[in-house]
N, C-alpha and C positions, 0 to 999 in steps of 0.2 A: 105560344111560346113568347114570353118577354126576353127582347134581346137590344141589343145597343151598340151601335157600329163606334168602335174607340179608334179606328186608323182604316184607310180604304184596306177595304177584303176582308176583316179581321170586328168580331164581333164579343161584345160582352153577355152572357146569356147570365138570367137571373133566375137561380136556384134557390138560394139562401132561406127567400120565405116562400118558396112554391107549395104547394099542395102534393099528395100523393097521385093526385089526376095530373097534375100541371106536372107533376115529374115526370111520369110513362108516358104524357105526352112531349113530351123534350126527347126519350129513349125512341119513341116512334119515329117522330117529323125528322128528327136528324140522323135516324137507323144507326142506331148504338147497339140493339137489342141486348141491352142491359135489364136486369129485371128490378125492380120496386126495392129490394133490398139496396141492390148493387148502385140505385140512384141515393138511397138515404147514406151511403157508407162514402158516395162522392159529395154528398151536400154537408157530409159532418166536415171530411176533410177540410172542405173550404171556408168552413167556417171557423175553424180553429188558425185559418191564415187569416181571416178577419176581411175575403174579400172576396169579389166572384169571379169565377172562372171566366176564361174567353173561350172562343168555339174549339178551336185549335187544339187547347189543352180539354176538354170534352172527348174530341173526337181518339187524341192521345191516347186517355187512361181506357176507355172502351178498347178499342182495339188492343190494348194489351190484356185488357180481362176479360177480351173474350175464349173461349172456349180452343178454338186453334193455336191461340199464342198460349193461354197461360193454363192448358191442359188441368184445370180448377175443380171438376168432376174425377177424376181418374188418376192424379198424381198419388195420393194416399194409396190406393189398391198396385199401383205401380211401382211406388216403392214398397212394399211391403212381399209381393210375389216375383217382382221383374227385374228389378233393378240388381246390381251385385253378384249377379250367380259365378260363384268362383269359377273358374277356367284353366285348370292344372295343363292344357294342352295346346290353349291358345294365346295368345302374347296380343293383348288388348294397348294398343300403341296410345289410342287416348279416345276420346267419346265428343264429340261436339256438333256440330250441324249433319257430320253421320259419321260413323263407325271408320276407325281406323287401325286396322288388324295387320300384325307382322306377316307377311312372306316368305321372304330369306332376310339373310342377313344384311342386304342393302336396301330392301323394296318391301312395301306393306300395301296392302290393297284398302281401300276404302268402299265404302256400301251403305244406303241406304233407300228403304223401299217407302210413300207413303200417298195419300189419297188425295183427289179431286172429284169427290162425288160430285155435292152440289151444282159448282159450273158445267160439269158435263152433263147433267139431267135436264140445266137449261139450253145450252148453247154445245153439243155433244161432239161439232168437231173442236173447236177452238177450246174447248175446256179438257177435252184431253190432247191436245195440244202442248197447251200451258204447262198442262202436270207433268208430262214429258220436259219440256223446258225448264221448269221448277227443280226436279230430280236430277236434272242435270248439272244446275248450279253448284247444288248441295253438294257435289262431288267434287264439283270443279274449284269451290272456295276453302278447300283443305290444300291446295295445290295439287290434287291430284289429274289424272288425264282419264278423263272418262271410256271406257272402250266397250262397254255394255248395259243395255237397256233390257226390261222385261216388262212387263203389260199384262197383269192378272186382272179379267174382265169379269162381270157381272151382271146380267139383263133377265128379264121375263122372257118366257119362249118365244120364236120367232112366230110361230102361229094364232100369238093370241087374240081373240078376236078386238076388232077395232070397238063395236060397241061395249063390250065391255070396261075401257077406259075412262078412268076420270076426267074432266075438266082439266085442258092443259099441260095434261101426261104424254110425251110423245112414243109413239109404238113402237116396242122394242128391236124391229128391224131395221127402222130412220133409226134408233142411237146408235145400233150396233154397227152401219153400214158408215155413219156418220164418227163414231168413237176410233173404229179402225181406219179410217182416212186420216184423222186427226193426229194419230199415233203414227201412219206411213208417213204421212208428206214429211212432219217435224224430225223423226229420227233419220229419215233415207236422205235428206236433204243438209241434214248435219255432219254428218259422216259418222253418226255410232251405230253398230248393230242391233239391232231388236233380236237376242237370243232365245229367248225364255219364255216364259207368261203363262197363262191357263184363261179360258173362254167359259164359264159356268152358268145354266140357263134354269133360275126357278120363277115362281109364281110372285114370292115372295121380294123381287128385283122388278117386278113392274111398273110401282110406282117411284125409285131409288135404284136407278144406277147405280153399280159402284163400280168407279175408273181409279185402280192403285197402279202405280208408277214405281220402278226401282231404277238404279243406275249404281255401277261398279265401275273406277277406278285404279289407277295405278299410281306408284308415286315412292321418289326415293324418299327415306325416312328423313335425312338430311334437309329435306325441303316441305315438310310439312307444314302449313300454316294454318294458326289458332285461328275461330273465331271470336279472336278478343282482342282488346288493348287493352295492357297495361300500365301504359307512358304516357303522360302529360307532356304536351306541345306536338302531338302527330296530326299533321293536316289527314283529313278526312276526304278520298277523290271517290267522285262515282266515274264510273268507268261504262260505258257501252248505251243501251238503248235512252231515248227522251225520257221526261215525264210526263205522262197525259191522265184524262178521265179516266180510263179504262181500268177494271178491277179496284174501283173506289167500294169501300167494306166489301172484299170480300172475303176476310174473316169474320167478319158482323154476319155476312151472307152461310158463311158454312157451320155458325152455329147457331140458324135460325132451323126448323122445321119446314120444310116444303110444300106448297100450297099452289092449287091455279093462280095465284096472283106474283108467284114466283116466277113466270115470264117476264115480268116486268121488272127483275132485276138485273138484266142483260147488263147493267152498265158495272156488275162486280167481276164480270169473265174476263179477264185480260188477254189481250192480244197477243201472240205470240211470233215471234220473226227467225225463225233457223237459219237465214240467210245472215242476217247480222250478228246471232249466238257465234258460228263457226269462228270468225273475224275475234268475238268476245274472247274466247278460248284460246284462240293463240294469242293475245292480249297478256292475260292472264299467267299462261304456263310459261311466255316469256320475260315476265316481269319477274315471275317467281323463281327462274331461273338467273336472273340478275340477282337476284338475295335483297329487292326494296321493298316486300310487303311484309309489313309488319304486323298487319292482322286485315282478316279479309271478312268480307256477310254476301251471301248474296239475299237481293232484294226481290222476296218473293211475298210471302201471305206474310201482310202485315207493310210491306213498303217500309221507307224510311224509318219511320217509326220504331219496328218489330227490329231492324237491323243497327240503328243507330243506340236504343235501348239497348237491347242484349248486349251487343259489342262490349261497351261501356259499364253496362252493371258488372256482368260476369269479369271484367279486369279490373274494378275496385277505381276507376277514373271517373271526373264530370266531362262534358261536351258542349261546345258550343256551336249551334248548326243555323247560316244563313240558308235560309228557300228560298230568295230572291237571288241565286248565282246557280241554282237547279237547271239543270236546259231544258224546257217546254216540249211537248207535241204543239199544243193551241194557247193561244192569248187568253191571259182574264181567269186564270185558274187562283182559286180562293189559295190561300197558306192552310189551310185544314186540308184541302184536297192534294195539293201535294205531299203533304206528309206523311197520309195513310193510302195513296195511290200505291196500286199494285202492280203499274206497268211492268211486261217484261223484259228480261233481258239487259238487264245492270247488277252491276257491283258494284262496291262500297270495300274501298279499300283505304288503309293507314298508314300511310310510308311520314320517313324523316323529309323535312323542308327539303336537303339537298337533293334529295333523289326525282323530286319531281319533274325536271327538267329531262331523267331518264323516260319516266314513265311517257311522258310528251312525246319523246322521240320514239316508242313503242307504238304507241296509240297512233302518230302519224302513219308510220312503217303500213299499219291492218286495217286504215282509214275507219277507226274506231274514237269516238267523242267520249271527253273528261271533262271534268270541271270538278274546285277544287269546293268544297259548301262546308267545311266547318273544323275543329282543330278541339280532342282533347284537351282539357284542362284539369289543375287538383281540385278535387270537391267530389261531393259526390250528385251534380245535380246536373237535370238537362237543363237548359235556354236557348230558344230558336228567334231567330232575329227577324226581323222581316223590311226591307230597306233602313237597318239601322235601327229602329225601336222594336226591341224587346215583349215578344208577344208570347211567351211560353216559359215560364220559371217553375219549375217543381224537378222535387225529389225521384231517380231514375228508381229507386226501389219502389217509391206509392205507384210510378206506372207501368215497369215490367212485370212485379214480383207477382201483381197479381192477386186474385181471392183465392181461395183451397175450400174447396167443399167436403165433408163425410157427407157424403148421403146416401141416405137409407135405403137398406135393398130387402130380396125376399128370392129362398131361392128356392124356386118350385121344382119339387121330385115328382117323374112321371111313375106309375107304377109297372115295374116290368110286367111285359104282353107279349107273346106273339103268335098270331094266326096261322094254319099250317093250311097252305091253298092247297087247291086239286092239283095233281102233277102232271105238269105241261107239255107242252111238245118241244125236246129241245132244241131240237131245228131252228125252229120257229121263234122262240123267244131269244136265243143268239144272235138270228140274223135282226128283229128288231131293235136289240139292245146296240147293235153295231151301226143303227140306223138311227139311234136317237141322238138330241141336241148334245145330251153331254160327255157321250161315248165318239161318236162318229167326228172324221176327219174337219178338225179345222184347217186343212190345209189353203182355203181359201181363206182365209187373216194371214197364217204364215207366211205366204208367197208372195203377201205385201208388203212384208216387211225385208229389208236387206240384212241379211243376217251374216252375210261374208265380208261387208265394208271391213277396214283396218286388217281385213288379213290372219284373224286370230280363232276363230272359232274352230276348234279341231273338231270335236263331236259339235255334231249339227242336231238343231230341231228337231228337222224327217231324217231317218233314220233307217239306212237299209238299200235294196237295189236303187241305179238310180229309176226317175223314174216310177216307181212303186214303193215308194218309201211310206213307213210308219210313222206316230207317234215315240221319237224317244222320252227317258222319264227325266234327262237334264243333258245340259250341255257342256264341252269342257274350253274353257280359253286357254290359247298359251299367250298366256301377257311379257313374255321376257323376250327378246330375239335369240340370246346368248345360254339358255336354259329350257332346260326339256319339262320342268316344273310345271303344272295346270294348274287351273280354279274348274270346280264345277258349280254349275247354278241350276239352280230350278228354285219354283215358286210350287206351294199348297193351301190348298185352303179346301174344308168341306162343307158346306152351311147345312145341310140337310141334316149329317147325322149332328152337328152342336146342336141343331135348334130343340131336339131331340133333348142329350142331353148335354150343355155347355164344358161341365168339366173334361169328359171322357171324351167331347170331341175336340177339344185342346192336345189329350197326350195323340189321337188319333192324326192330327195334324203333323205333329211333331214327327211319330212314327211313319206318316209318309215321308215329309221333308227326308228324314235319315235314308229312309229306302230308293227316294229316286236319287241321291249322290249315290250311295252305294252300288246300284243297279251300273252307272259307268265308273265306276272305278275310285271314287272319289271318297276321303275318311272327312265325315262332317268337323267343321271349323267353329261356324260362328253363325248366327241368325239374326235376322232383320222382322219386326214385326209391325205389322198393317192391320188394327184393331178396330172394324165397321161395325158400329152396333146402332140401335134405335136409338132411343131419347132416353137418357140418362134421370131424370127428373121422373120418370118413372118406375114403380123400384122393382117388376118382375126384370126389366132391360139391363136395370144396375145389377141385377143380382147376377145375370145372364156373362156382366162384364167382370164383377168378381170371381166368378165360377173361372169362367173361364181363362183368365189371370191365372187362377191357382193353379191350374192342370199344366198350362203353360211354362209356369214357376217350377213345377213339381218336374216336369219332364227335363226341360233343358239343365236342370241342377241335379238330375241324377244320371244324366250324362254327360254331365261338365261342357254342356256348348252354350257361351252366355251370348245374351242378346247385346249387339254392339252397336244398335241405333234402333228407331222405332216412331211409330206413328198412330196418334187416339183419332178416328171419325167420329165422334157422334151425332144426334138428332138425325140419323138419317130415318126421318117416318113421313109420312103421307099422309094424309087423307085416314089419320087415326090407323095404318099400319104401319107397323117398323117391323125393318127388315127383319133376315135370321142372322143371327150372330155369327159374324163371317172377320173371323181372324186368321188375315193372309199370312205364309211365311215365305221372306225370301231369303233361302238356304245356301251358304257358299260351303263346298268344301275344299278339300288340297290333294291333287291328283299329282303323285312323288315323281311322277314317269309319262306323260300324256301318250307314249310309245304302247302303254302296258291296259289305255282306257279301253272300254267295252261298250259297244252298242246292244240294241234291244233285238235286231233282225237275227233269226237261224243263221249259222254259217255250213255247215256240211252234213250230207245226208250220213244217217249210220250216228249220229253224234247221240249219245245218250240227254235223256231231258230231265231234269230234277227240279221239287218242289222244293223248297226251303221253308218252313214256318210250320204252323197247327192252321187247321181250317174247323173252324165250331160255327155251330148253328145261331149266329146272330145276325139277325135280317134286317136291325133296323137303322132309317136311312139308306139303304144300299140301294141301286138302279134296277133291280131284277123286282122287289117290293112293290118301288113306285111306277114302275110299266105296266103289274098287276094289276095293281089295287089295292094289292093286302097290307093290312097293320102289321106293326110292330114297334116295341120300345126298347127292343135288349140290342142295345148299340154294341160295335167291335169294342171291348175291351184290352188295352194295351198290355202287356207285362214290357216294362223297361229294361229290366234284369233280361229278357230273352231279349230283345233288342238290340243290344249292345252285346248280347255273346254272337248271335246268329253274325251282325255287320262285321265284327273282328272276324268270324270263320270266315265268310265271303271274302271280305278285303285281302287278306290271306292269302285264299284259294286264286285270286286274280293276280296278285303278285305272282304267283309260282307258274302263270301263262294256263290254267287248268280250265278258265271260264272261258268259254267262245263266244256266250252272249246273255245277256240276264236283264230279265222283263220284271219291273215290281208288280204283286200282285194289288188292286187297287177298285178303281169302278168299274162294277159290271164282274169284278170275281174272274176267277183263274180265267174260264172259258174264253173272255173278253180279251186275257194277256196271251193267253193261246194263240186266238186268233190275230192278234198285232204284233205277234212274233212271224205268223205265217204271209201276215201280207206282205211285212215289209223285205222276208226274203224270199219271197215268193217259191218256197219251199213247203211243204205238206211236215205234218206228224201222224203219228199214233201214240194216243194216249189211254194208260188204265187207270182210274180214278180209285178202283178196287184199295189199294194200298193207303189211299188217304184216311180212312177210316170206315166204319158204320156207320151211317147217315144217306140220307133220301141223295139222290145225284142232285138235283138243282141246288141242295146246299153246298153239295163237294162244288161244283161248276160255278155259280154267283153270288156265294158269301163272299162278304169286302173284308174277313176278316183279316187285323193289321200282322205286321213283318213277316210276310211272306215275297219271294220270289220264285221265277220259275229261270232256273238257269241250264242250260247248254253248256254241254261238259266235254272234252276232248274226248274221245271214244278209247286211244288209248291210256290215257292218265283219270279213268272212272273210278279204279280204287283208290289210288290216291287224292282226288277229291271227296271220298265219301271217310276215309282217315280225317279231314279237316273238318267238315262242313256236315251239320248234322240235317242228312236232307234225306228226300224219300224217292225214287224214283219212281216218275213214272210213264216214263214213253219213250221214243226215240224220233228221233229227224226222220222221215221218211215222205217219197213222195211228192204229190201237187192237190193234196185233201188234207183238210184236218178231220182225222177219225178220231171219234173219240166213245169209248165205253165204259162200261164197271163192272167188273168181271167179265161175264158171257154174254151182259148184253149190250149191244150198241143203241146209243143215242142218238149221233147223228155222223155224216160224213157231207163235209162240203166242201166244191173245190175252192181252191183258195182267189181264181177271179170273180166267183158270187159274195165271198168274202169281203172282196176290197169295193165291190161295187156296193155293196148295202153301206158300207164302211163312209166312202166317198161319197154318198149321196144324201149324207144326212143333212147338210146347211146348203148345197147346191139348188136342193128345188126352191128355196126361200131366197137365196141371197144371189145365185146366177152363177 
């Protein structure tokens, strides 16, 4: 690489007459991971200014075109299925670094959920850390107060064997023992609760983590802050942590492909401090309570950079930003490296000159460090100073706006299949299903996380006696003091049945999301999505992302819940595997009465027990399949139209106090919800499967097919739930067994502490 130092630290690189070798070796040596096109479309640029670039501005327009900032693969298919979906129910308050959704009439909640694969597949505590940290921000630089975290997990089985591992891949028990540390220490140490999440364990996660992150929110409407400016002469403060090396390209890093040589990128994981966030936070929510922030970023993927661009472009302003008045971690840091550092734990905030002297006295009050580094101006262009000479001039739109790809996909149809195996023992295939990674108790993550901090969480996690509690399917906040109003959350996601097929496991998704609010009480609002896919540039993967786009699209817009923030992972592949196509959702709904919510645990013996949905013979992806062995390709097929009639009966039926408790039906099929009704109240049933139709019992018992529930009905108010709710009965509360039969014959009976023991001992023999 031909370069030439024009001012200490600050270098001229020569492109103009480079070669197509001389150029990818410029994108290598300086880790731009820019490709060959993307260097010819920066070398025409500058030749039409008549002159060459300096490192700075290099390292600039990379980091905006890559892949995490300027979403260049996936924006076309995203506006095309995702973006827009009307909302006749929901009051979409505004859209910006995430989702800001009406409440009441004083209060709107904010949300958004998104990823940190890459860092955490290298450095697994500190990168899920960060991402925790990071989703925190997003929340907090709308002015809102964050009061809930969730953590939908993603690894290889905890048993797999160590030879089998590639070069540099660490074994899925060190991420996941290391990922959930990461996640405790940052959220329990900060004071927001870990509510939520899902732990999911395929083959296909082995080589590719994935660590996604949500954070939710509160905030009176009155005090919402954009991320933008649109005034010339607003000083420009960073607010909270240093600047240092740490997380330098680590958007360059997470739109690279993952390789053994990707240990050696440890220097793009950022550091993360909860200690100094907490301090950040009251900074922040007290400034914005004064009414001086005029527009806010927080500095995460992308650094200065990501946050001084957007700000700027999106408010139609230019900027003028000193690095030499940045506050350091360490001495001797280039002007390219602070500008794209991605230390954490700072804002980037825009007050009027007079207010600054407030902000001062806030920041002394929470012993939190400012400095002021740059001041909108009219134009539309950046310039970065650097003691005084001018080392960065270019247009903010050539370096935000970014490239836009169509690229080409293929969308591979499997041909429906399915194997019909020998008929098992169902004893026996129940208690393993309740014993496997992705049925049995994560209560060992749960219990590390503080899910009671701030005081808010009405319906919990574990769900049921104490002591013996289950899996519930969501949670409910009361965010108000003064109002008996809730939010419900829960997160979904099913990689097994999309990889299957992508579209149908989109509305599959979707149709959970809807079923675990509903299951407590809660009428779906709004959605947050977290789209993990392989390498884009490959077109079975694009096509995998289009697909699944559509179903996406298709679902939430014929139930009127639009998406009100969101987040694209790509490249996540390996060692030539990419992952399954794993699009998380994080679901909030609005619970009218949190007095009126519903847990998942049995409440009274005698209690009638009802199914809700249709159960059909489709095997494929489901947990009872992949325990066998047997094939299949005929995935749960959604109907919308039943979806949205069944959740209005139920919602209904819980309004009028009818439901005592209601389990969605999900992984592992009725049998599974059965038995995570009886552990958590350690109460027994009897059940006749007879009524559910004609078909072989392991189908009535472990088909995952979607919008069913099994709900617990007042024993005196049975006919009037069955006037609402079109369900089928069939068993009753009774008991310390779950018996269950189909017509005359019984399958199995077991008591319900063999239950919770297979239950509980599925991650304890691995993880302690």
């Amino acid at each position: 690489m031909k370069a030439q130092e024009i001012t200490p630290g600050v270098y001229e690189i020569k492109i103009l007459n480079a070669s197509d070798e001389e150029l990818m070796e410029i994108s290598e040596s300086m880790g731009l991971a820019l490709t060959l096109e993307e260097m010819h479309k920066l070398r025409d640029f500058f030749a039409t200014l008549g002159r060459e670039p300096t490192d700075i501005e290099i390292h600039a327009i990379a980091q905006g075109w890559s892949e995490h900032c300027s979403y260049k693969s996936s924006k076309r298919v995203l506006r095309k299925y995702i973006f827009g979906i009307p909302s006749p129910d929901t009051l979409i308050v505004m859209q910006d670094d995430a989702g800001v959704v009406e409440f009441n009439d004083k209060y709107a909640y904010v949300f958004k959920i998104e990823s940190h694969n890459h860092p955490s597949a290298v450095e697994p505590y500190g990168g899920a850390a960060t991402g925790v940290g990071g989703i925190i921000r997003d929340v907090l630089n709308m002015g809102a107060k964050p009061i809930a975290l969730v953590d939908p997990l993603f690894f290889g089985p905890p048993n797999y064997p160590y030879e089998s591992l590639n070069p540099g891949v660490k074994h899925p028990r060190y991420l996941l023992n290391q990922v959930v540390a990461g996640i405790r220490d940052y959220g329990n140490r900060v004071g927001i609760p870990t509510v939520a999440g899902m732990t999911y364990f395929h083959e296909g996660f082995v080589n590719n983590v994935l660590v996604n992150a949500g954070c939710l929110g509160i905030v009176q409407k009155n005090k919402i802050v954009r991320s933008r400016v649109t005034k010339p002469g607003l000083k420009l403060v960073m607010v909270g942590g240093r600047t240092g090396r740490d997380g330098i390209h680590g958007v360059n890093f997470a739109s690279k492909i993952l390789s053994e040589k990707s240990e050696e990128e440890k220097q793009a994981v950022q550091l993360g401090n909860p200690i100094l966030k907490e301090p950040l936070i009251h900074v922040v929510l007290e400034a914005n309570d004064a009414g001086i922030i005029q527009g806010m970023k927080d500095l995460g993927g992308g650094g200065l950079g990501s946050v001084v661009g957007e700000m700027c472009h999106a408010g139609g302003v230019g900027v003028e930003v000193h690095l030499d008045r940045v506050l350091l971690k360490e001495k001797g840091m280039a002007p390219w490296e602070i500008w794209v550092s991605e230390s954490q734990e700072r804002m980037l905030l825009a007050l009027e000159k007079k207010d600054i002297p407030r902000l001062q006295e806030i920041c002394e009050k929470w012993d939190v460090e400012m400095s002021v580094i740059g001041e909108t101006k009219d134009g539309h262009d950046l310039e970065i100073y650097w003691h005084e000479k001018r080392i960065l001039h270019l247009p903010l739109e050539f370096v935000t706006a970014g490239v836009e790809y169509d690229r080409p996909y293929k969308i591979v149809k499997k041909k429906r299949m399915q194997e019909i195996p020998v008929e098992p023992n169902y004893r026996e295939i129940l208690l393993k299903l309740l014993n496997s990674f992705n049925i049995g108790s994560k209560e060992w993550i749960i219990r590390q996380y503080d899910h009671e901090v701030q005081g808010r969480t009405v319906v919990k996690p574990l769900q049921g006696v104490i002591g013996l509690e289950s899996h519930g399917d969501a949670v409910v906040l009361k965010p108000l003091s003064d109002s008996w109003k809730g939010i419900g959350i829960t997160t979904v996601a099913n990689p097994r049945i999309s990889k299957i097929d992508p579209y149908a496991g989109a509305l599959y998704t979707i149709d959970e999301a809807v079923r675990n609010l509903v299951a407590v009480g809660a009428r779906p609002h709004s959605f947050s999505d977290c789209l993990n896919f392989g390498n884009p540039e490959k077109e079975e993967i694009m096509g995998q992302f289009v697909e699944s786009c559509r179903g996406l699209g298709d679902g939430a817009r014929a139930l009127g819940i639009p998406y009100v923030s969101g987040n694209v992972s790509f490249y996540n592949e390996a060692f030539g595997v990419n992952i399954p196509p794993t699009r998380v959702l994080m679901a909030v709904g609005i619970v009218d009465d949190i007095r009126t919510a519903v847990t998942m645990d049995f409440k009274e013996e005698g209690n009638p027990v009802y199914l809700v949905g249709e159960t059909r013979e489709e095997m494929g992806g489901s947990e009872y399949y992949t325990l066998i062995g047997a094939k299949s390709t005929t995935v749960p097929q959604v109907s919308l139209e039943k979806l949205k009639k069944r959740s209005g009966e139920i919602l209904s039926a819980m309004r009028r106090g009818l439901v005592k408790s209601c389990h969605d039906v999900s992984h592992g099929g009725l049998a599974v919800t059965l038995a995570e009704m009886v552990i958590g109240s350690n109460m027994g049933a009897e059940v006749d499967l007879a009524p559910i139709g004609f078909m072989r019992p392991d189908f009535k018992l472990f088909s995952e097919s979607p919008t069913r529930w099994v709900c617990e009905v007042d024993s005196s108010r049975a006919d009037e739930f069955e006037k609402i709710v079109n369900a089928t009965r069939i068993g009753v509360v009774d008991g310390t067994t779950l018996r269950v039969r189909d017509g005359t014959r019984w399958l199995f009976n077991i008591h319900v502490n063999i239950l919770r023991e297979k239950w509980r001992d599925a991650l304890r023999e691995y993880m302690g």
